[in-house]
Each structure stands twice: as C-alpha cells, then as structure tokens.
RORODREN-655600 format. One line per 10 residues: number of its first residue (from 0); their letters; for each residue x, y, z of C-alpha. Coordinates in nm, 2 decimals, padded with zeros to 4 digits. Each point is the difference from the previous one (the first is absolute). Layout:
# RORODREN-655600
NUM	a	X:Y:Z ~ ...
***
This chain:
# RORODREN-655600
0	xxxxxxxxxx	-03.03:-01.57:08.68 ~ -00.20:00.03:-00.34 ~ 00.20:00.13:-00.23 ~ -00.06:00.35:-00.17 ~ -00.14:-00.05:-00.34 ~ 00.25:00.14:-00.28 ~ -00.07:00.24:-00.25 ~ -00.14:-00.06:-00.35 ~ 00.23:00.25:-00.18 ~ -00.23:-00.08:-00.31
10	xxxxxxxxxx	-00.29:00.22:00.06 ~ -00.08:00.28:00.18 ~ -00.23:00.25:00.13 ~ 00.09:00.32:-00.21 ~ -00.22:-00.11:-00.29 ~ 00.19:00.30:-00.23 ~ 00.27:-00.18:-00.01 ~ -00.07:-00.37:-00.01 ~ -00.22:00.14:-00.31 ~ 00.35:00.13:-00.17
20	xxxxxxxxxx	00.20:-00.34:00.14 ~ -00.29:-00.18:-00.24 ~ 00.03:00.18:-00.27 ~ 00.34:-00.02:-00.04 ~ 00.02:-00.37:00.09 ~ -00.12:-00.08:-00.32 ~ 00.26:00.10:-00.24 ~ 00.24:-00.24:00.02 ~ 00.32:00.20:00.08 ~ -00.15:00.14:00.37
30	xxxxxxxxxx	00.25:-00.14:00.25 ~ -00.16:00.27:00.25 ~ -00.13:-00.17:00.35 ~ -00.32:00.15:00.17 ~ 00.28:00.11:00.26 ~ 00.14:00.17:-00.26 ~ -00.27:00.19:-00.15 ~ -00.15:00.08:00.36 ~ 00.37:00.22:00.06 ~ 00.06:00.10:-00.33
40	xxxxxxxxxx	-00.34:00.18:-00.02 ~ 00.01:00.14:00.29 ~ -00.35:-00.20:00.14 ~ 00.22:-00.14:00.23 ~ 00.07:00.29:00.18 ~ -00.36:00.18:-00.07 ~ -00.25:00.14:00.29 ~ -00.32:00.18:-00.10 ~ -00.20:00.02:00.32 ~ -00.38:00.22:00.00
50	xxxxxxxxxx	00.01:00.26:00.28 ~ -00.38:-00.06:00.06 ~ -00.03:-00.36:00.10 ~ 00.31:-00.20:-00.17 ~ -00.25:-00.11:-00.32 ~ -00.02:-00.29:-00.18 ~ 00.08:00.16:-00.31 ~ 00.35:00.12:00.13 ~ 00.23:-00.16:-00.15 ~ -00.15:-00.02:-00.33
60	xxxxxxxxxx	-00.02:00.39:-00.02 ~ 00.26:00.17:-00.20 ~ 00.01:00.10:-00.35 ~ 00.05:-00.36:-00.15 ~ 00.13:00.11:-00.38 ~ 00.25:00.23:00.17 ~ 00.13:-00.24:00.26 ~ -00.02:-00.32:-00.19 ~ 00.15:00.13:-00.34 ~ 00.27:00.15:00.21
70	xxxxxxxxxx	00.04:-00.35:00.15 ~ 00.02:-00.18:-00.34 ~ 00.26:00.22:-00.11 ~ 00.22:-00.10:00.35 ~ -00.01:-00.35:-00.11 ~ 00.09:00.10:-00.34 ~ -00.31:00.03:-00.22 ~ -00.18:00.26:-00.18 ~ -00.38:00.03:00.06 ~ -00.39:00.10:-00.14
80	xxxxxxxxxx	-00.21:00.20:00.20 ~ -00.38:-00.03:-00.06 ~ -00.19:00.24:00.25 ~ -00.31:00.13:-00.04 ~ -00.24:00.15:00.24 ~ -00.39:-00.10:00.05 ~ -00.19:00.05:-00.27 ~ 00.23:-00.21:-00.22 ~ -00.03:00.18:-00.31 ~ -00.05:-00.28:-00.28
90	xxxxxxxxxx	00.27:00.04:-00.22 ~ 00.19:00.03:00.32 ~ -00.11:-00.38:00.13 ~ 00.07:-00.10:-00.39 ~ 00.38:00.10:00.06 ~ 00.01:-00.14:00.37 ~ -00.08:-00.35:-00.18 ~ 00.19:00.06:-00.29 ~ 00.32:00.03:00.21 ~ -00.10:-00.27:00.26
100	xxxxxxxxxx	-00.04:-00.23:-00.34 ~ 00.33:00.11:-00.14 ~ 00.21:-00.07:00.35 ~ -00.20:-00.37:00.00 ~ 00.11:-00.13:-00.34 ~ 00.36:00.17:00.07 ~ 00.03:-00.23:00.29 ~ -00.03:00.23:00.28 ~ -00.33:00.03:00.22 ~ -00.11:00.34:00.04
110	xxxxxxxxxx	-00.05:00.11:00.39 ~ -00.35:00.14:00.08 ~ -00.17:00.12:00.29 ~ -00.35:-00.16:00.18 ~ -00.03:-00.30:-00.24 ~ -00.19:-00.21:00.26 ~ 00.08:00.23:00.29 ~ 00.13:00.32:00.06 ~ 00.36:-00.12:-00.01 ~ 00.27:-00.02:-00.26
120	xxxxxxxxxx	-00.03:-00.28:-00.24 ~ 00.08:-00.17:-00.33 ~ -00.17:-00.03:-00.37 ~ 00.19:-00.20:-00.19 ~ -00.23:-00.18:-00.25 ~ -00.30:00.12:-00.20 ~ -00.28:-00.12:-00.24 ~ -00.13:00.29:-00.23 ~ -00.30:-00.21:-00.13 ~ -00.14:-00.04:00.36
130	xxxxxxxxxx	00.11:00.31:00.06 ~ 00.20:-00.15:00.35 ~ 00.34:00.04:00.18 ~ 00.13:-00.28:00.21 ~ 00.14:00.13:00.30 ~ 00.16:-00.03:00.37 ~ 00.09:00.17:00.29 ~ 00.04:-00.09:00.37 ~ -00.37:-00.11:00.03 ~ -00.06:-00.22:-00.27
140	xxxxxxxxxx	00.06:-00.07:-00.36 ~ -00.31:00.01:-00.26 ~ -00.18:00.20:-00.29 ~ -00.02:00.38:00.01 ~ -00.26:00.09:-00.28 ~ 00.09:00.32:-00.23 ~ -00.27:00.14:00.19 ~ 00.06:-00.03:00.30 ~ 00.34:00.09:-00.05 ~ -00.12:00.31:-00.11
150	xxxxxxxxxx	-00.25:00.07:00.33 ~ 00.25:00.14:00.18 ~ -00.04:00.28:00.33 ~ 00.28:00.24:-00.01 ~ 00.25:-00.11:-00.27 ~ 00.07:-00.24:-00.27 ~ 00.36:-00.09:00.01 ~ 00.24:-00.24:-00.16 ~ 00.40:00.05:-00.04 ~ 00.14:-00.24:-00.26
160	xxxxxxxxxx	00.37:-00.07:-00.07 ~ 00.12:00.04:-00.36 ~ 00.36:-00.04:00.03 ~ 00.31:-00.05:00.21 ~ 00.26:00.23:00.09 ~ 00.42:-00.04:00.01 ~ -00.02:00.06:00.37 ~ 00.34:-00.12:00.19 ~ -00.08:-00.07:00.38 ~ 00.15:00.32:00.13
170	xxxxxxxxxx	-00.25:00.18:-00.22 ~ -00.27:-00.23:00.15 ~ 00.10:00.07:00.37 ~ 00.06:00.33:-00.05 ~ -00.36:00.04:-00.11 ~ -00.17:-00.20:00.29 ~ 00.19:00.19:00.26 ~ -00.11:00.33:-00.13 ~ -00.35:-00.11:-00.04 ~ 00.05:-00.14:00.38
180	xxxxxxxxxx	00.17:00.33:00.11 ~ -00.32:00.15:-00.16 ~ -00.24:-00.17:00.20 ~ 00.09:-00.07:00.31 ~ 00.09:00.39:00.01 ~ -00.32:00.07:-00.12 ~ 00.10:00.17:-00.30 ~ -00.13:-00.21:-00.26 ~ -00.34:00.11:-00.13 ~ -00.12:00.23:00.28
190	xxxxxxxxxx	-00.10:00.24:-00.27 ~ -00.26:-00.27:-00.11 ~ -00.20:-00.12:00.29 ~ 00.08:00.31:00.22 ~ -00.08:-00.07:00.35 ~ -00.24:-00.28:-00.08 ~ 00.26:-00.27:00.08 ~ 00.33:00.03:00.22 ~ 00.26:-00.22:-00.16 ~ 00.33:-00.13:00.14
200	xxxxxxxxxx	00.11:00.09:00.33 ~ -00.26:00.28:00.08 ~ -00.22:-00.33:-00.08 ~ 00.09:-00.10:00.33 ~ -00.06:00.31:00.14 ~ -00.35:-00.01:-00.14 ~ -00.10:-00.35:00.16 ~ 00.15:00.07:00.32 ~ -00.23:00.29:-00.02 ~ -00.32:-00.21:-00.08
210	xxxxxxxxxx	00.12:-00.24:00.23 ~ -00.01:00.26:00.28 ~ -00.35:00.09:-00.05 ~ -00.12:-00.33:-00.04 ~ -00.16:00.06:-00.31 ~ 00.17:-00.27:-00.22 ~ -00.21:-00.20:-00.25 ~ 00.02:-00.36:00.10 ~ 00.01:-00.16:-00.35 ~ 00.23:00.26:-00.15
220	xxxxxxxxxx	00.25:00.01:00.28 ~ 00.02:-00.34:-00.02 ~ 00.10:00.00:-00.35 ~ 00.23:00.27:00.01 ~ 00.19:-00.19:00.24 ~ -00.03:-00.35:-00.19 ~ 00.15:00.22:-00.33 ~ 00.26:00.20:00.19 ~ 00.12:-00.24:00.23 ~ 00.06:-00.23:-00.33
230	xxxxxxxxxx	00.14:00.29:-00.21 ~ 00.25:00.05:00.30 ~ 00.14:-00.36:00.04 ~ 00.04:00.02:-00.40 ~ 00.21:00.32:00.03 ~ 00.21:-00.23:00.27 ~ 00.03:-00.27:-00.25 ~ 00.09:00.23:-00.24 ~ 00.27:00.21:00.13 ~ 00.15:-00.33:00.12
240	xxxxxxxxxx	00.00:-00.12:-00.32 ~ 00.20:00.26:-00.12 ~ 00.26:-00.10:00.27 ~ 00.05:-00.32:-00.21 ~ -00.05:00.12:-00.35 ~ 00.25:00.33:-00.06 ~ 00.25:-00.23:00.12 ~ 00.33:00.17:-00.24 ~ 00.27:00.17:00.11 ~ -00.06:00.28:-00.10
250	xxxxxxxxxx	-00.08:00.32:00.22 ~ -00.34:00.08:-00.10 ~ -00.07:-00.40:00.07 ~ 00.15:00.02:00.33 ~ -00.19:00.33:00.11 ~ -00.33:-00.18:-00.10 ~ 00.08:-00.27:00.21 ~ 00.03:00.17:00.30 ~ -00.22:00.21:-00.04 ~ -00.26:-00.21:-00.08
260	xxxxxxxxxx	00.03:-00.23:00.27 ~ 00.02:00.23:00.26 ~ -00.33:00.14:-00.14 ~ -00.13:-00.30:-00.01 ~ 00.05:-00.11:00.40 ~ -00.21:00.32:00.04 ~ -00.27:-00.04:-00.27 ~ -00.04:-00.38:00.21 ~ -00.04:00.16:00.30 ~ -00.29:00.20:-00.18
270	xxxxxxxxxx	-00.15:-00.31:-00.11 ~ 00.05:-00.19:00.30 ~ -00.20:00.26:00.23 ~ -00.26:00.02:-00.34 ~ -00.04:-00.38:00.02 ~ -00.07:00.03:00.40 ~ -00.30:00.18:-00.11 ~ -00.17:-00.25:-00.23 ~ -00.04:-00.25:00.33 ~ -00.23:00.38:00.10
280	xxxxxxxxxx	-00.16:00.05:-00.33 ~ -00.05:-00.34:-00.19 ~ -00.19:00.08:-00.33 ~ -00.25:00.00:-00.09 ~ -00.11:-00.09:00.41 ~ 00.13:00.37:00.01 ~ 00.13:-00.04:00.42 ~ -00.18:00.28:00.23 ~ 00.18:00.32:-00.08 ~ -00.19:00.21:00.26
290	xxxxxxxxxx	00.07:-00.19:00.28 ~ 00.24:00.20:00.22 ~ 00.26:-00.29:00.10 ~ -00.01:-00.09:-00.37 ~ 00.06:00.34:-00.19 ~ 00.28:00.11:00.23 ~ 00.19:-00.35:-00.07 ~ -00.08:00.09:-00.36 ~ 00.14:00.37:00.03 ~ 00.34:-00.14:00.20
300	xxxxxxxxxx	00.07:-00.25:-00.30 ~ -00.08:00.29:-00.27 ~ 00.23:00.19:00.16 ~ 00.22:-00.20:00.02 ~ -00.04:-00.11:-00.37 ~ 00.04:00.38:-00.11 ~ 00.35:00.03:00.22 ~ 00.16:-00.26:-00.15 ~ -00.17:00.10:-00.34 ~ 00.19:00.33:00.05
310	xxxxxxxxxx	00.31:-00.16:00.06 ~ -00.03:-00.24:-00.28 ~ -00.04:00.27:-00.22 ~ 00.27:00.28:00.10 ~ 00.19:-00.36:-00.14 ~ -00.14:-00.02:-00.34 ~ -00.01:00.38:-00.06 ~ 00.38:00.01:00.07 ~ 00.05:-00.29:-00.27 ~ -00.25:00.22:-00.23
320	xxxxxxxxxx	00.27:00.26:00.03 ~ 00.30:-00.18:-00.06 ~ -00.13:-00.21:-00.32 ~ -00.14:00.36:-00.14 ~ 00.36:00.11:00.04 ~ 00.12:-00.26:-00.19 ~ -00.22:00.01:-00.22 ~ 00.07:00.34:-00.08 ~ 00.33:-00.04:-00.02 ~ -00.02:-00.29:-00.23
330	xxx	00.27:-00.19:00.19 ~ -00.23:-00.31:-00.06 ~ -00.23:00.04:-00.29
***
C-alpha cells in the first residue's frame, strides 16, 4: 500500500493569507504558524463560489483592504490601506509607493495584489534609483518596475502593518469566530459584492447549482476545489489545535476545548469529502465537470461538505456566544 503523502502545513492555497503569514514572519517576535493565521483570519473557514460557472477569480474576490485589515487586527496588528481605482491618479500612486517604502525599511513587507499574477503577493524591497520593487507571490519571485506596478486593471491595492496591538488570545479568538460566524452565514460583506458571489454555505448551494446544469468552468472549478479543499483541512488543523493549546483550567479554556474539537471532527469531515473531489477536478487538468457520472459524484460530496459545514458551525457560533458573554461580563479580561 503506498502511503498517503502528508500535508505541508507551510504553504497553502489561500494566497491572502500566506501573503499576511509572510509579512509578519519577518519581524522577529511572530511565533504565529501558517495554521495559525489560516484560523485566526478566518481564510480557513472562507468559501466564495461564482453562481455562473465557479470562476477562476473566486476566491480572490472580496474587498481585500476590508478583509485583510480586519485580519491583521485578529492577529494583533494595526494596518495601511492603499486603494485606488483605475485611473491611478498620480499623487495617488506617489502615496501607494510612499507607504509600500515606509512598511519595507520598518521591517514589514507590504501585501499587494497581481504582482506577477492575479494573486496575493509580497513587496518587500525596493530601489528608488531604478525605480523597482523586488517582489513574490505564489508564482515566482522577481522585479516589479514602478510602472508596471502602477498598470493595474481594476484596483491598486497594498495593506501595510504599522504596529502591533495588546491583544490577549481570547480577544484573538473571539475575533476569528465572529469573522467565521460572518462568513460562513453569509453575512460578511453581502452589501459589497451583492449577488455577484455567494459566500459561505449558500456557496455550496451555488455550485451544486452549477453542478446541476453542467455548466461549470473546468479550470476554475478545479481551483476552487484545490483552494477550498485546502482552506478546509486548515480549519481541521486549526480547531484541533486549539484542543491542545487553551489547555488551563479555567472555564472559558475548557468550553474552547470542547467546543473546538467537536467542531473540528465536523469541519474534517468537510474537508475529507472536499479532498474526494480533487482526485475529480485536479488543477489546472480541470477533470470533466459536465460529464453526468462525474458532476453528480461532485454534487453528493458538496453536499455532503455543506452538512457537516453546517454542523461544524452551529459549534463555533455557540462558542462565539459564550466568549462574547464573557467578555462582556469582564469575568476574564
């Protein structure tokens, strides 16, 4: 029997928030794991599924500043927000570098958008007399010119840190689960997007849909289930984790415990029907989504997925609740 290959827990498909893992590994007193991050942000947990034809651009589409300053403040940092639309006004892009600059000789990369391709990525160098930034994200690692930086369709966007907060771990968990909460009940930015993308568990609702009528993208249903089916065994990781980390005696520590690992048996039944569906839809081969056999294997898992999903959920909210108590209370604060 060949043995199943074991995870890297060191990179992973969300690129949002392996961008934020870099650029907090480089100050020296990050003792956050990708693992970490991936929960505490909520990307873990994080569905975003086009009604059409489950696009490629899925799971990059949300309102980045929003999302990922909300994020930085979870793990405890305040952010910059850079965000102009096409045409970049020039005194705009002259403040967009200015900041990037600033974050770079502070120590922290600054988190950018389609440096090389349309993914989150990292700037964290720069030569002003050549008029370059040095640069990586998931594809490769290189020179962005100034100009080029600039030639942006849509948005330019970086989010910078500047400084970190006193956050105690309750305060960071409490966060993430209301950020989860958010999502998964597709509360969180709705008001944004509008019907363009379905996120958490109608998500599911919307690819069973464009499962049923066989009109799924190959390429970008592939992808969504590579970065799902990731995200998902991270949220596993994650709420297992916690099993092993709020180990005191206390009864806000016990409550997390439980909680979180009987959310997390359900969150791995999510990712285990998710990963079932990668051996369908490899990327970028993209599987054969219109094939009947296929599709209706595909909409079982998703279902499937989205039960336990449901489950996992009711879990988390119910912690939500009981650390907001607290919380308001100040019994632990």
């Amino acid at each position: 029997m060949v043995k199943a290959k074991e995870k890297d827990w060191s990179t992973t498909w969300t690129s949002a928030a392996g961008a934020i893992h870099g650029a907090i590994s480089y100050h020296e007193d990050n003792e956050l794991s990708l693992i970490d991050v991936m929960g505490l942000t909520g990307h873990a947990f994080r569905i975003n599924i086009d009604p059409i034809e489950v696009n490629v651009a899925g799971p990059t589409s949300f309102p980045g500043g929003y999302i990922l300053r909300r994020n930085l403040c979870n793990l405890g940092y305040i952010s910059c927000l850079a965000d102009s639309e096409t045409p970049v006004l020039p005194e705009r892009l002259a403040k967009t570098i200015a900041l990037i600059q600033d974050s770079v000789d502070r120590g922290f990369p600054a988190i950018c958008f389609d440096l090389f391709i349309p993914e989150f990525g990292l700037i964290y160098g720069y030569d002003d007399e050549k008029q370059e930034f040095y640069a990586k994200d998931s594809s490769q690692e290189g020179v962005v010119s100034y100009e080029k930086f600039a030639d942006v369709k849509g948005v330019l966007f970086a989010t910078t840190i500047s400084e970190k907060l006193p956050h105690s771990k309750y305060e960071k968990l409490r966060m993430a689960l209301d950020m989860i909460v958010d999502h998964t009940r597709g509360n969180e930015w709705k008001h944004i997007f509008k019907d363009k993308y379905k996120i958490g568990l109608s998500g599911y609702d919307a690819w069973i849909h464009v499962m049923e009528k066989r009109k799924a993208d190959p390429t970008g249903n592939a992808f969504n289930v590579a970065v799902v089916s990731d995200a998902r065994e991270f949220a596993t990781k994650f709420l297992q984790e916690l099993t092993l980390k709020w180990d005191g005696e206390n009864v806000v520590e016990r409550s997390v415990r439980e909680l979180a690992g009987e959310a997390a048996n359900h969150y791995a039944e999510v990712a285990k029907s998710l990963v079932e569906m990668r051996t369908l839809f490899p990327f970028p081969q993209g599987g054969n989504a219109q094939d009947s056999g296929i599709a209706d294997q595909a909409i079982r898992l998703l279902r499937r997925a989205q039960e336990a999903e449901e489950q996992g959920v009711k879990l988390l909210e119910r912690l939500l609740h009981f650390m907001k108590a607290y919380h308001s209370e100040k019994w632990i604060y």
